[in-house]
N, C-alpha and C positions, 0 to 999 in steps of 0.2 A: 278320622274316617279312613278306614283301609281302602289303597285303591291296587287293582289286581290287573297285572300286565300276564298277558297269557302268550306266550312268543311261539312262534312258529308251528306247525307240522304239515308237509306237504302233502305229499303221499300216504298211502296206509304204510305202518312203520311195523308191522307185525307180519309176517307169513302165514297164507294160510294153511293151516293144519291138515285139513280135512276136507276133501274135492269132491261133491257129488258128481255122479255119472250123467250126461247127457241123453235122452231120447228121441229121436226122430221127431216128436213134437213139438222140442222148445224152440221157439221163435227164432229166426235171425237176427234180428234184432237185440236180444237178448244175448244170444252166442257175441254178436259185433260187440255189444258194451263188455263181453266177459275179456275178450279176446282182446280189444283195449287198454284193460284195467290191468289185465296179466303183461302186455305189455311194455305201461310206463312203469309200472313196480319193479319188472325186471331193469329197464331203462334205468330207472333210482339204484336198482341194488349194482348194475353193472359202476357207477357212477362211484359211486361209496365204496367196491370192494375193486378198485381197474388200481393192479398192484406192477406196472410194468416200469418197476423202477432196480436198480442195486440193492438190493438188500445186505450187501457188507457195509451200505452206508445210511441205510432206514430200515430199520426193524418194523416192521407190516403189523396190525393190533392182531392182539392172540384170543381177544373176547368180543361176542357180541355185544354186550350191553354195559352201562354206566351209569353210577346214581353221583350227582355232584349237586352241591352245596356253593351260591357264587351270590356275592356282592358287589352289588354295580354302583356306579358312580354316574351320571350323564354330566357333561359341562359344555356350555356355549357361550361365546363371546361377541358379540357387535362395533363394528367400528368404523366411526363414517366420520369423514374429513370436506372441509372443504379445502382444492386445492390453488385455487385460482387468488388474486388479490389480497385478499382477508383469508388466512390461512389459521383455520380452528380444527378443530377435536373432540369429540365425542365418544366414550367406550361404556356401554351398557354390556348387562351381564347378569342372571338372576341366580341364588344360592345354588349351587350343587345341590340334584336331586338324588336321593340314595334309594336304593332297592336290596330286599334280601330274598331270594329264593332258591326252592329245591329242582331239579330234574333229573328226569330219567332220559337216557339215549339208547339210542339202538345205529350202529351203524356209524358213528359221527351225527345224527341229527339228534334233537333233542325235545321232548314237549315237560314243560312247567308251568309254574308261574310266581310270581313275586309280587310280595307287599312292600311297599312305599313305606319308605320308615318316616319321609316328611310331614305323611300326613298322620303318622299314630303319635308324632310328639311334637309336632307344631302348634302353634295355638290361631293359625289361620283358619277361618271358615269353609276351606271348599273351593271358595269362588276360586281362585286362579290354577283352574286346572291346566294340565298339558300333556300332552298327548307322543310319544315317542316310541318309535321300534327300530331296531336296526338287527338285521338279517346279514350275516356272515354266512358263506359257504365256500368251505374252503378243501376243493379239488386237489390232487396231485398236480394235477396239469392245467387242470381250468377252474377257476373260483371265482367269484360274483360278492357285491354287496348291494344290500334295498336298505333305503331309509325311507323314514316318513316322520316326520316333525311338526305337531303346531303348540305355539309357546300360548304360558299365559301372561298376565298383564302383573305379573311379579318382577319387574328389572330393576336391579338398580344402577347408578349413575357409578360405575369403577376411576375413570381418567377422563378428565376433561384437559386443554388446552390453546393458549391464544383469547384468554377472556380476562378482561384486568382481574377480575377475583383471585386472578392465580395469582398477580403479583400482592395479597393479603393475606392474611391470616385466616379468613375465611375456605373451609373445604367441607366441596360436595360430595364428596367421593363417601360410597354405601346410602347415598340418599335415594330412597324410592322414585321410582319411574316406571309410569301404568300407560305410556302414552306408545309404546311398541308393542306390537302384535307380528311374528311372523310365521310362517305355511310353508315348508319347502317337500322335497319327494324327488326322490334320485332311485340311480342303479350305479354299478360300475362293473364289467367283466373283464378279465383278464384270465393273460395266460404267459405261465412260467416253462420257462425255457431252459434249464437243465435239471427240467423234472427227474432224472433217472437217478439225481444225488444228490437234488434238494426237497426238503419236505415242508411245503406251509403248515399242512394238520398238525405238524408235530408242534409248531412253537403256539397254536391259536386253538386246533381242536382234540389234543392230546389222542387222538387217533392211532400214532405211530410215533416213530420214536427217531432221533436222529440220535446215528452211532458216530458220523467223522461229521467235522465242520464244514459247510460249503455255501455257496452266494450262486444268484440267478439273476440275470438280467427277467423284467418282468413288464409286459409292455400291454396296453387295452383300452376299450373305449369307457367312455361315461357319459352319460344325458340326468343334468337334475332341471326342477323348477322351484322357484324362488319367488316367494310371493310378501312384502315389507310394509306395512302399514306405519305410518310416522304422524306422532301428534305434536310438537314442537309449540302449544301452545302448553303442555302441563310440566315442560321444564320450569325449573325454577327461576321466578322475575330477572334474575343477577345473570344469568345465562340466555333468556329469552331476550331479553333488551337488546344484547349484543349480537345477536346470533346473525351469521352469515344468511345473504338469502338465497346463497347456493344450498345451504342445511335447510330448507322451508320446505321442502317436498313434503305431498302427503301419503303417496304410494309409489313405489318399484316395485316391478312384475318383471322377471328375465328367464329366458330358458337358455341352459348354459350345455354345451357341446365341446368334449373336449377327445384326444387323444393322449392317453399316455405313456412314459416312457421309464421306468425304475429299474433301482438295484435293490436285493432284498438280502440278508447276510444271516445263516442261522450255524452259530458258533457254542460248540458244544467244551466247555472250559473245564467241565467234571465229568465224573460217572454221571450218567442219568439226568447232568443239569444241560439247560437249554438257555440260550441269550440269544434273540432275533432280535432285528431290524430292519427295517425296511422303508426307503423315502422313492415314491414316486410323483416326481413334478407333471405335469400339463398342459399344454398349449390348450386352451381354451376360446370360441367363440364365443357371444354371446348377444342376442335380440333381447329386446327390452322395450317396458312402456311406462313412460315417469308419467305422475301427475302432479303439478303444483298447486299453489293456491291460484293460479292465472290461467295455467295451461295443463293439456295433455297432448303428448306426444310421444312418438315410438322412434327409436334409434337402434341403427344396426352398428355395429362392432367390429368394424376390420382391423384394427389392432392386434398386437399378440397380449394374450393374457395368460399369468401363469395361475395355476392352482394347484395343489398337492393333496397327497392322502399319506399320511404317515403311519407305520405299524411299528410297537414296540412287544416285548413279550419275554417273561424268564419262564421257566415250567422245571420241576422234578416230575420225572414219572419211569416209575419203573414195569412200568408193562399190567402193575397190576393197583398202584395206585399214584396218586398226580396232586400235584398243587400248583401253583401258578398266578401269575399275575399279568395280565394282555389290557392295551389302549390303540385304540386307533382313531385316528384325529382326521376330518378334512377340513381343507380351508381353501374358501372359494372369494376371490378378488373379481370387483366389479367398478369399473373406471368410467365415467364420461369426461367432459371439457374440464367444468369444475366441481367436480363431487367423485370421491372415491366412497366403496363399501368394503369390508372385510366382514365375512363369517366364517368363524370356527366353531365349530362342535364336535362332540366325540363322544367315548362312551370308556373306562375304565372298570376293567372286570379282577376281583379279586378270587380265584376256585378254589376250591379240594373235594376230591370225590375217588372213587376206586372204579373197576373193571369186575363183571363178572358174566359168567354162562361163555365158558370156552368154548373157543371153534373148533370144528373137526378139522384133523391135517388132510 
């Protein structure tokens, strides 16, 4: 069963051609929504073409538009500890979901869409849908990320540890696990700081093009929410029996507040090739509401908590066609007395696509 992710488009992505004349009749109202409309488009198009960098050291895109061809990858991981007394392990994790699609751009943005390769050659029914998008926009100076996450009841059991099973012959590891459900929904904005002689577009949205090597300190806030549903009665008997009753929760709900602080490195080692990197760590807040099988209760978080967003990325492009490979990872840590949580997820894009409809000089 094909399922079709249709990603983004903000704004109208098109100019328009052709301006009728106004006459003293039409409404204010009208004029207000026109006068509006003209302004966040220009607003967008100022955003997309704001070129007030070195260009001996980033080559500015020489075409409006772009047709690209990208395979994604989505992957998440789970991991929850008990850390008090009885010290166990749990790592849940469901197959890598693959997508293949086309788009067209205008500008750096992009509208498409992509078929699920999982589900045209899986022999799953359906039932464990999931639902995933993540929004890159990535500024000269200022760029932003949206996610939005809810998993299905496809996990299976990756690493366990602290359970006699481990010291046998017996292993859980790739055994199904339907008993996790989770819901998350973030942002992050930031803003790079030797914008004039480094370029994000170039290593993530092939936009421009980086001609010398150079690094940025990269610093910004983020707000996600985190929503965990836990069944710990559909593990398996060998692991249920033993299980800590710090692992017995039924639900974590946290909204997570962080500040952060990175270095970002985009190293150009050939003609036309591109090697980024980028790690930003996090001081992170975090409020929260567990429920167990006994109790509910909400805890505030004055701790330091770290979390990061990681970006990796190679690219060819020579102004008029591009390939590439870009990942970007976060991972968000979540501690009380005795229970830790870890989530990673991310997204893995493989492109190749070309540039055309030149700009006027």
């Amino acid at each position: 069963m094909r399922h079709w992710m249709f990603l983004l488009i903000l704004v109208t992505v098109l100019p328009i051609g052709a301006q009728t004349s106004e006459t003293a009749d039409t409404p204010k109202t009208e004029k207000r929504g026109k006068n509006i409309f003209t302004k966040a488009r220009d607003l967008l198009i100022w955003y997309l073409d704001y070129y007030d960098y070195d260009t001996a050291y980033i080559a500015p895109p020489k075409h409006y538009y772009t047709f690209m061809m990208q395979h994604s990858s989505n992957f998440e991981q789970y991991t929850i500890r008990s850390i008090g007394n009885k010290r166990q392990t749990l790592r849940f994790a469901p197959d890598h979901s693959y997508r293949l699609g086309a788009y067209f751009g205008w500008r750096g943005l992009f509208l498409g869409a992509s078929v699920n390769l999982n589900d045209l050659f899986s022999e799953r029914n359906g039932t464990n849908k999931r639902t995933e998008y993540f929004i890159n926009l990535y500024g000269n100076k200022i760029g932003a990320d949206f996610f939005y996450r809810r998993t299905g009841n496809d996990f299976k059991i990756r690493h366990t540890n602290g359970f006699l099973h481990n010291n046998t012959d017996y292993n859980f590891k790739g055994a199904d696990f339907s008993g996790l459900k989770v819901r998350a929904m973030g942002f992050n904005v930031y803003y790079v700081f030797n914008n004039n002689h480094f370029s994000y577009p170039a290593a993530y949205a092939q936009s421009t093009v980086q001609k010398i090597s150079r690094g940025t300190m990269v610093a910004g806030f983020s707000w996600s929410r985190h929503h965990l549903d836990f069944n710990h009665q559909l593990l398996p008997d060998e692991i249920r029996t033993e299980l800590s009753d710090d692992l017995k929760f039924k639900q974590v709900k946290y909204l997570d507040f962080n500040i952060n602080l990175g270095y970002a490195f985009n190293w150009v080692f050939a003609d036309n090739w591109l090697l980024a990197v980028a790690l930003t760590p996090a001081i992170a807040y975090k409020a929260s509401r567990i429920t167990t099988e006994r109790h509910t209760y909400n805890q505030q978080f004055h701790n330091i908590n770290l979390d990061f967003i990681t970006r990796t990325g190679i690219v060819y492009n020579n102004n008029h066609f591009f390939a590439g490979a870009s990942a970007v990872a976060h991972i968000y840590q979540y501690y009380q007395k005795n229970f830790a949580l870890t989530d990673n997820f991310g997204v893995l894009n493989i492109y190749a696509g070309f540039n055309f409809g030149l700009r006027k000089k």
